[in-house]
VOPA-277184 format. One record per residue: residue number from 1; residue in three letters; chain; y, z, x of N, C-alpha, C, O, CB in turn. Coordinates in nm, 2 decimals. Glycine has a CB too. Layout:
VOPA-277184
REC	pos	code	unit	n_north	n_up	n_east	ca_north	ca_up	ca_east	c_north	c_up	c_east	o_north	o_up	o_east	cb_north	cb_up	cb_east
REC	NUM	ALA	A	Y	Z	X	Y	Z	X	Y	Z	X	Y	Z	X	Y	Z	X
...
END
This chain:
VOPA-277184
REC	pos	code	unit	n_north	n_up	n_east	ca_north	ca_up	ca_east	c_north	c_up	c_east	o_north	o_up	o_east	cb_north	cb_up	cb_east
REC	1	UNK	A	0.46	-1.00	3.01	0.35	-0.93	2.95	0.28	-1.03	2.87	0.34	-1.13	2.83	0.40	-0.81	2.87
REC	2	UNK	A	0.17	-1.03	2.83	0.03	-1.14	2.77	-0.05	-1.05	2.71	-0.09	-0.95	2.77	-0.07	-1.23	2.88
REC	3	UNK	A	-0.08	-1.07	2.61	-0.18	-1.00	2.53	-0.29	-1.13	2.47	-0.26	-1.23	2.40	-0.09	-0.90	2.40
REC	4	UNK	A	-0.37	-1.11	2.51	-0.57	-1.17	2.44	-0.58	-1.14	2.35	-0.50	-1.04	2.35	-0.71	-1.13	2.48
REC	5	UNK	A	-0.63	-1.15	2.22	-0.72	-1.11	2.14	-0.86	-1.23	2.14	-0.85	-1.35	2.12	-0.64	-1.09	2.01
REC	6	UNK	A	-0.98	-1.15	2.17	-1.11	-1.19	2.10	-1.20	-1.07	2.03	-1.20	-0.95	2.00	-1.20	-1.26	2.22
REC	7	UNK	A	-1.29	-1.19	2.02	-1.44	-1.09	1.94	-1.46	-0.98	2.01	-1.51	-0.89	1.94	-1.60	-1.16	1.94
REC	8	UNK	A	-1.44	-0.95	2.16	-1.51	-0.83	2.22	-1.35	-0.72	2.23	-1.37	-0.60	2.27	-1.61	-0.87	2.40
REC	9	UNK	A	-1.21	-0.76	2.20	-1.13	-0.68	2.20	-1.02	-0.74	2.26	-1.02	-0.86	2.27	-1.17	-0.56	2.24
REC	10	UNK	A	-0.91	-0.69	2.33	-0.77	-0.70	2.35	-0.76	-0.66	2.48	-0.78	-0.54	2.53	-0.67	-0.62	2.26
REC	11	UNK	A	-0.73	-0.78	2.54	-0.69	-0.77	2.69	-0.56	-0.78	2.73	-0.51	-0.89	2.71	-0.74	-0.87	2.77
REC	12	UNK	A	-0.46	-0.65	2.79	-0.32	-0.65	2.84	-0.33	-0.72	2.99	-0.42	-0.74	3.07	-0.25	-0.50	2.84
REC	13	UNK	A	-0.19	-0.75	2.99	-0.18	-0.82	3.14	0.00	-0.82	3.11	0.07	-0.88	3.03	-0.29	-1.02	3.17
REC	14	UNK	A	0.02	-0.72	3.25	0.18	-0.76	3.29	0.21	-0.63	3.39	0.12	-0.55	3.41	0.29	-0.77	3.12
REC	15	UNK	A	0.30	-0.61	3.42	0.32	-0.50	3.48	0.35	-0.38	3.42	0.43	-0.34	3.33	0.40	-0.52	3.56
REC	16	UNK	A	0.25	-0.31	3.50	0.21	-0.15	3.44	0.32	-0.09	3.33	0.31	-0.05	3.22	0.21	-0.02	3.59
REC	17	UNK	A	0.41	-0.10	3.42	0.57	-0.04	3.31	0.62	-0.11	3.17	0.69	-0.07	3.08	0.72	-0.07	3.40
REC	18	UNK	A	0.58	-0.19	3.21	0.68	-0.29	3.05	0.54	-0.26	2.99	0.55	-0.22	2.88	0.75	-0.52	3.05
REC	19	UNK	A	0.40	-0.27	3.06	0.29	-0.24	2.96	0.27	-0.09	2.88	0.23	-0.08	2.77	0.16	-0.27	3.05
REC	20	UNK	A	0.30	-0.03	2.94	0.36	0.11	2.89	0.48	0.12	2.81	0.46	0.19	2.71	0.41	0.18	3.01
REC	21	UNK	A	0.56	0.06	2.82	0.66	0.08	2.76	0.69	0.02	2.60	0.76	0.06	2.51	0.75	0.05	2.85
REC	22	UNK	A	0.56	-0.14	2.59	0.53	-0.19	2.49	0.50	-0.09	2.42	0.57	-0.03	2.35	0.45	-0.29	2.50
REC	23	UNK	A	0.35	-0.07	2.45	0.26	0.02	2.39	0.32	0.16	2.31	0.28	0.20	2.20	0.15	0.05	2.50
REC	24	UNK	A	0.43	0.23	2.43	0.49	0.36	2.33	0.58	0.29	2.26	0.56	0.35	2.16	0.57	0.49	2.41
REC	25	UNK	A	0.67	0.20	2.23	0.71	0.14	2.11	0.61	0.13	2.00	0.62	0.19	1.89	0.76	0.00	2.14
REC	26	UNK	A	0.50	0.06	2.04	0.40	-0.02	1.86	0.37	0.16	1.85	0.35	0.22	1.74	0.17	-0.20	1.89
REC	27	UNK	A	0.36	0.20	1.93	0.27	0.37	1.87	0.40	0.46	1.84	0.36	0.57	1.79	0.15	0.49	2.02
REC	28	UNK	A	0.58	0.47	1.85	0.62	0.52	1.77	0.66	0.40	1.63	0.69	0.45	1.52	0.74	0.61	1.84
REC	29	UNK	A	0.65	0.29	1.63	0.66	0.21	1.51	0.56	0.27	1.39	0.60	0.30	1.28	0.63	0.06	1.55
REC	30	UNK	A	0.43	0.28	1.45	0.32	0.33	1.33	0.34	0.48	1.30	0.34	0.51	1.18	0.13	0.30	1.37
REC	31	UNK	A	0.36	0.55	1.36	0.41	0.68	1.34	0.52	0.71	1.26	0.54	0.83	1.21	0.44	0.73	1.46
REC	32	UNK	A	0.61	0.60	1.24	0.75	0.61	1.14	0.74	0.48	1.03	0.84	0.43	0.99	0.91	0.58	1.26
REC	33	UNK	A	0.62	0.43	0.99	0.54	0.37	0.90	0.52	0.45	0.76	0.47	0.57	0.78	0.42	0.33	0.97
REC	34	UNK	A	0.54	0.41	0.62	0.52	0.49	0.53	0.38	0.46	0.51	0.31	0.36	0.55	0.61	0.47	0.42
REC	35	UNK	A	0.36	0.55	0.46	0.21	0.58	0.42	0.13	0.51	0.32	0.17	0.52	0.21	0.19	0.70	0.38
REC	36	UNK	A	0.04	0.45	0.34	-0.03	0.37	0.30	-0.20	0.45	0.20	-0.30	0.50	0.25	-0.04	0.30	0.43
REC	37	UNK	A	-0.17	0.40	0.04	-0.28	0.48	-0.02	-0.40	0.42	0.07	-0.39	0.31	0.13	-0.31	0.47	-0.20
REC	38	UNK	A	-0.53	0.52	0.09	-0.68	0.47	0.14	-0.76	0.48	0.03	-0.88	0.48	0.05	-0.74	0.56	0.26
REC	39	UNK	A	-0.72	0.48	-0.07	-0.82	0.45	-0.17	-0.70	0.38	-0.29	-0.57	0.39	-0.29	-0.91	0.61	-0.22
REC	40	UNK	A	-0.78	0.32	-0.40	-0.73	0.23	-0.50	-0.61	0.33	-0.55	-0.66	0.44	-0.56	-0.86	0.18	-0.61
REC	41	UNK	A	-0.50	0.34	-0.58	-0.42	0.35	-0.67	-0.41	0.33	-0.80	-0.44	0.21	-0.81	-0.36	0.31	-0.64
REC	42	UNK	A	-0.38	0.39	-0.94	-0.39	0.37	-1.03	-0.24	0.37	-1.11	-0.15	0.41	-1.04	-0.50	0.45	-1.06
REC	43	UNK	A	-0.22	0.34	-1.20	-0.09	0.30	-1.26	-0.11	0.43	-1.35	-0.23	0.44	-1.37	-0.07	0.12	-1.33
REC	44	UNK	A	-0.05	0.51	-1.41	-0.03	0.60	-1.49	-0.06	0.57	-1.67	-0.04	0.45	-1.72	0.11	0.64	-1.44
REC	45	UNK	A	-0.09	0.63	-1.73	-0.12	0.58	-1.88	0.00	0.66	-1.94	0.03	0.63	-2.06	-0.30	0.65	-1.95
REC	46	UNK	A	0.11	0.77	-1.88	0.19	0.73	-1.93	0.30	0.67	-1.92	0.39	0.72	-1.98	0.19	0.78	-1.96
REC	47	UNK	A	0.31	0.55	-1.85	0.43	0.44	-1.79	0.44	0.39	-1.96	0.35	0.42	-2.04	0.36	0.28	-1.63
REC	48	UNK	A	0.60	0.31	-1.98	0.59	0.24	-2.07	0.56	0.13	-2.08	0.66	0.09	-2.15	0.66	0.25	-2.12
REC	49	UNK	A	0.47	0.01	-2.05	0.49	-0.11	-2.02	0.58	-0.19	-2.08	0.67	-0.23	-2.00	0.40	-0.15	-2.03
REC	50	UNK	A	0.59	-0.23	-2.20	0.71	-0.28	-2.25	0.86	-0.27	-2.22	0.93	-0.36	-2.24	0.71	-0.24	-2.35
REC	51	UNK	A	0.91	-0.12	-2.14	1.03	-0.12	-2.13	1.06	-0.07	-2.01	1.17	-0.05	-1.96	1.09	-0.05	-2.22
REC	52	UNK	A	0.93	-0.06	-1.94	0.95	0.00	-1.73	1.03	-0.11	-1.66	0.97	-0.22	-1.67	0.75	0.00	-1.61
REC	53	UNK	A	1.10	-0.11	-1.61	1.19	-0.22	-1.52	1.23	-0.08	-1.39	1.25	0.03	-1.41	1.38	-0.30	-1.64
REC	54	UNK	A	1.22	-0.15	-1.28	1.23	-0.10	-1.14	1.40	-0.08	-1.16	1.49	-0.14	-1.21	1.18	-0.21	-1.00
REC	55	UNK	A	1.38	0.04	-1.11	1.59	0.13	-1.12	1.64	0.08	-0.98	1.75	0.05	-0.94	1.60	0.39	-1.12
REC	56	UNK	A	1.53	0.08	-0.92	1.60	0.05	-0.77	1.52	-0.04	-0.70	1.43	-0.08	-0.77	1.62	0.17	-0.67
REC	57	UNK	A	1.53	-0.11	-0.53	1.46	-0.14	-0.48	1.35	-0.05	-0.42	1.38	0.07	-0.40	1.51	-0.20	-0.43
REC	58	UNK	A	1.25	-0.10	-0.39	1.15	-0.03	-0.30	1.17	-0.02	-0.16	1.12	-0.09	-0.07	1.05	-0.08	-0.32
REC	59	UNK	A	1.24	0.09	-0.15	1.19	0.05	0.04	1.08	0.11	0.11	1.10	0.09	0.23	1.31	0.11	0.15
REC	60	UNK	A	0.96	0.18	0.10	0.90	0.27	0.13	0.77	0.28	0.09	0.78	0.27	-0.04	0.97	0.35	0.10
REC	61	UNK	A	0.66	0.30	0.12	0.60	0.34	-0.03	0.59	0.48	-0.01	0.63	0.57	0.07	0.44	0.26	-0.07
REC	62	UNK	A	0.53	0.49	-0.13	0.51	0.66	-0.14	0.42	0.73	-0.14	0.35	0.63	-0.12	0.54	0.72	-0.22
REC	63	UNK	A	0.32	0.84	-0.14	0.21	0.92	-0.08	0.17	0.93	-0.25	0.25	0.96	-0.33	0.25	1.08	0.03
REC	64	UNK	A	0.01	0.87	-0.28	-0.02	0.92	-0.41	-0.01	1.01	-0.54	-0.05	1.12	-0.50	-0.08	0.93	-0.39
REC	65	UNK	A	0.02	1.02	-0.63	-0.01	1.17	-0.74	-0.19	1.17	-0.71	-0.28	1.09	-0.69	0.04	1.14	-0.98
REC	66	UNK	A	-0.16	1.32	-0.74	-0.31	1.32	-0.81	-0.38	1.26	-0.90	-0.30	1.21	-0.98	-0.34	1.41	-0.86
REC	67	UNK	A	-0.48	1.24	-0.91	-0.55	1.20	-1.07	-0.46	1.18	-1.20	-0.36	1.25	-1.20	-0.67	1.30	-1.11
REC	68	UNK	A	-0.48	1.12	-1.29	-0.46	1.17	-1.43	-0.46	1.02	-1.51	-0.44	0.90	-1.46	-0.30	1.27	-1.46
REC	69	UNK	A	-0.49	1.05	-1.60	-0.50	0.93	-1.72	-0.46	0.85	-1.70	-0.34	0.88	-1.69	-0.47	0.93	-1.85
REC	70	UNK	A	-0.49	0.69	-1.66	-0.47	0.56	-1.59	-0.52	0.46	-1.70	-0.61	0.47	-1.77	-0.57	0.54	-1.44
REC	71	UNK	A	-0.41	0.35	-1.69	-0.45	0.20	-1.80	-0.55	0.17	-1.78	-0.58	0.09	-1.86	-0.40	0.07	-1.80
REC	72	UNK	A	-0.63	0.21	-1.69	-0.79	0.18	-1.67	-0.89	0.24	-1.75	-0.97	0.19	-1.82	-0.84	0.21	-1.56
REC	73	UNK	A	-0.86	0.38	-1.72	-0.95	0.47	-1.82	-0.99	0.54	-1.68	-1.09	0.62	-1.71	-1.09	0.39	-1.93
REC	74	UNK	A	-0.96	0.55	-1.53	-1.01	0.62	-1.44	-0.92	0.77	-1.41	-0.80	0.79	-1.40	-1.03	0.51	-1.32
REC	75	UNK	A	-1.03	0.87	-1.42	-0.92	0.96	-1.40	-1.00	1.03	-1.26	-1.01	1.15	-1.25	-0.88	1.07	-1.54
REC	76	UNK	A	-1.05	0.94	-1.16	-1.09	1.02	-1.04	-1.00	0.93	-0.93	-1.00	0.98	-0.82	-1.27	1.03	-1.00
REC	77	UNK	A	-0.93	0.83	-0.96	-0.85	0.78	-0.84	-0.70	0.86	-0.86	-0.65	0.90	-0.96	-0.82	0.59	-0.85
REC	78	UNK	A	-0.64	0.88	-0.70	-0.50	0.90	-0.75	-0.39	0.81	-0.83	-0.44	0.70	-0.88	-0.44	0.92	-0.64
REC	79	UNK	A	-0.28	0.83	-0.85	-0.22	0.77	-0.92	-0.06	0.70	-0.84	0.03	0.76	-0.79	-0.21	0.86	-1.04
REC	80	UNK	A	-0.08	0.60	-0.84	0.06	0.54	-0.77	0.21	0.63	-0.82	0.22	0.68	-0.93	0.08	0.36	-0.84
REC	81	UNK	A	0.28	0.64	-0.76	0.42	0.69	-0.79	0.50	0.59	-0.90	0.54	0.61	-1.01	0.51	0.70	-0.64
REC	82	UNK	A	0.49	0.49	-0.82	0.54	0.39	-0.90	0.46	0.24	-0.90	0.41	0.19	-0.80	0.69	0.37	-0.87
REC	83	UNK	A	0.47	0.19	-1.02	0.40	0.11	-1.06	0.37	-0.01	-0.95	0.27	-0.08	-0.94	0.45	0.07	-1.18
REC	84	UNK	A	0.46	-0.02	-0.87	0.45	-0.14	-0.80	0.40	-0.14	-0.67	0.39	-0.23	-0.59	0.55	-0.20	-0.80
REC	85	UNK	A	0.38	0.02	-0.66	0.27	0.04	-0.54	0.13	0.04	-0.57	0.06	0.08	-0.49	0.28	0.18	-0.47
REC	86	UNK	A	0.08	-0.01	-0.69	-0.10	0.02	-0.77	-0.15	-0.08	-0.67	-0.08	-0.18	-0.62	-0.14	-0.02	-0.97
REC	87	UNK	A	-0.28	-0.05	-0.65	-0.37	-0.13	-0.62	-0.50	-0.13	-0.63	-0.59	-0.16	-0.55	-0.35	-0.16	-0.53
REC	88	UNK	A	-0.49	-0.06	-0.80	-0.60	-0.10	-0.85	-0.58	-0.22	-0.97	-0.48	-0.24	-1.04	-0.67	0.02	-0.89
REC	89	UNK	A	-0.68	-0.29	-0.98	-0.69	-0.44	-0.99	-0.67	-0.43	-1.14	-0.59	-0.50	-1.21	-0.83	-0.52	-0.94
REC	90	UNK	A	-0.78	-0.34	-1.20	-0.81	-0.36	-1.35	-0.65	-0.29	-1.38	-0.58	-0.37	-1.44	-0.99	-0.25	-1.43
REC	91	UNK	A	-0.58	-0.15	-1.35	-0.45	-0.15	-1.42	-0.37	-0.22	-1.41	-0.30	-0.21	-1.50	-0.40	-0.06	-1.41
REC	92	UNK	A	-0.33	-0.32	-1.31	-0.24	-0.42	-1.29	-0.27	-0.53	-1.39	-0.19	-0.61	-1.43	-0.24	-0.47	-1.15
REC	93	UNK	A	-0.40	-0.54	-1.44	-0.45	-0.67	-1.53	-0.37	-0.60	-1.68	-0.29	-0.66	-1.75	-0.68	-0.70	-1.54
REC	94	UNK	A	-0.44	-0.44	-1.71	-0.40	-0.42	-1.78	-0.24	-0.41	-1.84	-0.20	-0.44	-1.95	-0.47	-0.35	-1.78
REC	95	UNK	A	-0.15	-0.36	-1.71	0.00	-0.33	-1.72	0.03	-0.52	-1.75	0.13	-0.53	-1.83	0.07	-0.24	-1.54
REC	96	UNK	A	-0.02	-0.63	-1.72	0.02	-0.74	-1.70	0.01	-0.79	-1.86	0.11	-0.83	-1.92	-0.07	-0.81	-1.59
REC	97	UNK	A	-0.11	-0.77	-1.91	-0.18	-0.78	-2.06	-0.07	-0.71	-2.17	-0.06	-0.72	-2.29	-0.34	-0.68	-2.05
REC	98	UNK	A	-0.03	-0.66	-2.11	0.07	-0.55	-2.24	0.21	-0.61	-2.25	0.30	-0.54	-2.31	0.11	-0.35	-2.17
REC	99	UNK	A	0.24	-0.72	-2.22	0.36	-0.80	-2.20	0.49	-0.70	-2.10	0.59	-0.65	-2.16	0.41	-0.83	-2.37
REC	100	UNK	A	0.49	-0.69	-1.99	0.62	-0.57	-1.96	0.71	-0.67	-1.90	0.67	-0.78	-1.88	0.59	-0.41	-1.82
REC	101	UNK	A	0.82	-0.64	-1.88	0.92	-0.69	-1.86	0.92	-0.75	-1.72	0.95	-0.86	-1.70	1.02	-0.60	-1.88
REC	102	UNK	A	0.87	-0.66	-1.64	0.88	-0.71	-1.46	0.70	-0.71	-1.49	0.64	-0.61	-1.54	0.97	-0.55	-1.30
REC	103	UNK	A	0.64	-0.85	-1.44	0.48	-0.82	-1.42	0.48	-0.81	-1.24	0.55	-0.85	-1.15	0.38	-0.98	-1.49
REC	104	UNK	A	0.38	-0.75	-1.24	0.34	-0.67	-1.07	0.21	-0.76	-1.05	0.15	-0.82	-1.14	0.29	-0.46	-1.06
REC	105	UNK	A	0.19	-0.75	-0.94	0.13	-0.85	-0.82	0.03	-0.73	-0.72	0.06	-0.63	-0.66	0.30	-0.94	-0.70
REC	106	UNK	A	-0.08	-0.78	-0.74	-0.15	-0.68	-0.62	-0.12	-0.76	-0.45	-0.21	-0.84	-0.42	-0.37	-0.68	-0.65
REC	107	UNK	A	-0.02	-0.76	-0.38	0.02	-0.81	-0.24	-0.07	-0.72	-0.15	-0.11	-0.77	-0.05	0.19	-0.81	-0.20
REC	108	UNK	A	-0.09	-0.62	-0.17	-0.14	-0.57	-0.01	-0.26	-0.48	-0.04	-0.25	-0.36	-0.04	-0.01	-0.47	0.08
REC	109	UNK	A	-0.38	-0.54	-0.06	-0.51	-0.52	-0.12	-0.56	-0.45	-0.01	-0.62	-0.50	0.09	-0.60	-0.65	-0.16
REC	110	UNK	A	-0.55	-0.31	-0.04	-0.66	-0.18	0.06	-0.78	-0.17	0.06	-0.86	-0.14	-0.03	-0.65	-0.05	0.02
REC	111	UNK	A	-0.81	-0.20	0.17	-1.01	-0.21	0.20	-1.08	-0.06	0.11	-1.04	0.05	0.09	-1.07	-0.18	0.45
REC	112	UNK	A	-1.17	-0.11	0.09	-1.25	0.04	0.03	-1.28	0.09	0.10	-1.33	0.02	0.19	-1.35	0.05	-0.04
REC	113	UNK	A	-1.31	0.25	0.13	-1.33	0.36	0.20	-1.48	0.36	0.20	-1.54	0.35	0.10	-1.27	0.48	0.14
REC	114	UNK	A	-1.55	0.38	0.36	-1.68	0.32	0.34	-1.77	0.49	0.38	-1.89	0.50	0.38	-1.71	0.16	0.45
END
C-alpha cells in the first residue's frame, strides 16, 4: 500500500483490501480518540495556583465545563477540566505569572473556529 500527499489531495494505491482495511482502522482509531476542545479553553479562577500539583497522570483529555470566571477575566469560553488541558494563552501566562508549583505549556494550540 502507498499513500501521496499533495496540494490537490491524497492518492491511495495498493490492493483494494488492505486499502480497505487500512482506512477502517485510521476511522475506528479517530472514533476512540478523546475529544478535543474547538474553541480556546480557559483555566478556572477558582484553581489554586500556588498549591495545584497534578494528582495523577493525564491520559485523556476531557470534554470542556461550561463558562465561569477564568484567570483571564473571560467568562464566554468554556473552561478546561484541568489545568493542563487550557489553551487559552492569556490564562496559561497568567497561571505561569502567579508562581505555581507545576508551570503548564500550551503543546497543542487549537485553530480558531471560523
Amino acid at each position: 500500500m502507498a499513500v501521496w500527499t499533495g496540494s490537490n489531495g491524497i492518492a491511495l494505491h495498493g490492493p483494494k483490501q488492505q486499502l480497505r482495511d487500512r482506512l477502517l482502522q485510521l476511522a475506528a482509531f479517530v472514533d476512540a480518540a478523546p475529544p478535543v476542545p474547538e474553541a480556546e479553553a480557559c483555566i478556572a479562577e477558582s484553581v489554586e495556583v500556588a498549591t495545584w500539583n497534578p494528582d495523577q497522570p493525564l491520559d485523556r483529555a476531557l470534554a470542556p465545563l461550561p463558562p465561569a470566571p477564568t484567570l483571564c477575566g473571560s467568562g464566554v469560553r468554556p473552561v478546561a477540566p484541568d489545568p493542563r488541558l487550557a489553551t487559552c494563552p492569556e490564562c496559561i501566562d497568567v497561571f505561569n505569572g502567579s508562581s505555581p508549583r507545576v508551570s503548564l505549556s500550551l503543546c497543542h494550540p487549537v485553530p480558531a473556529l471560523s
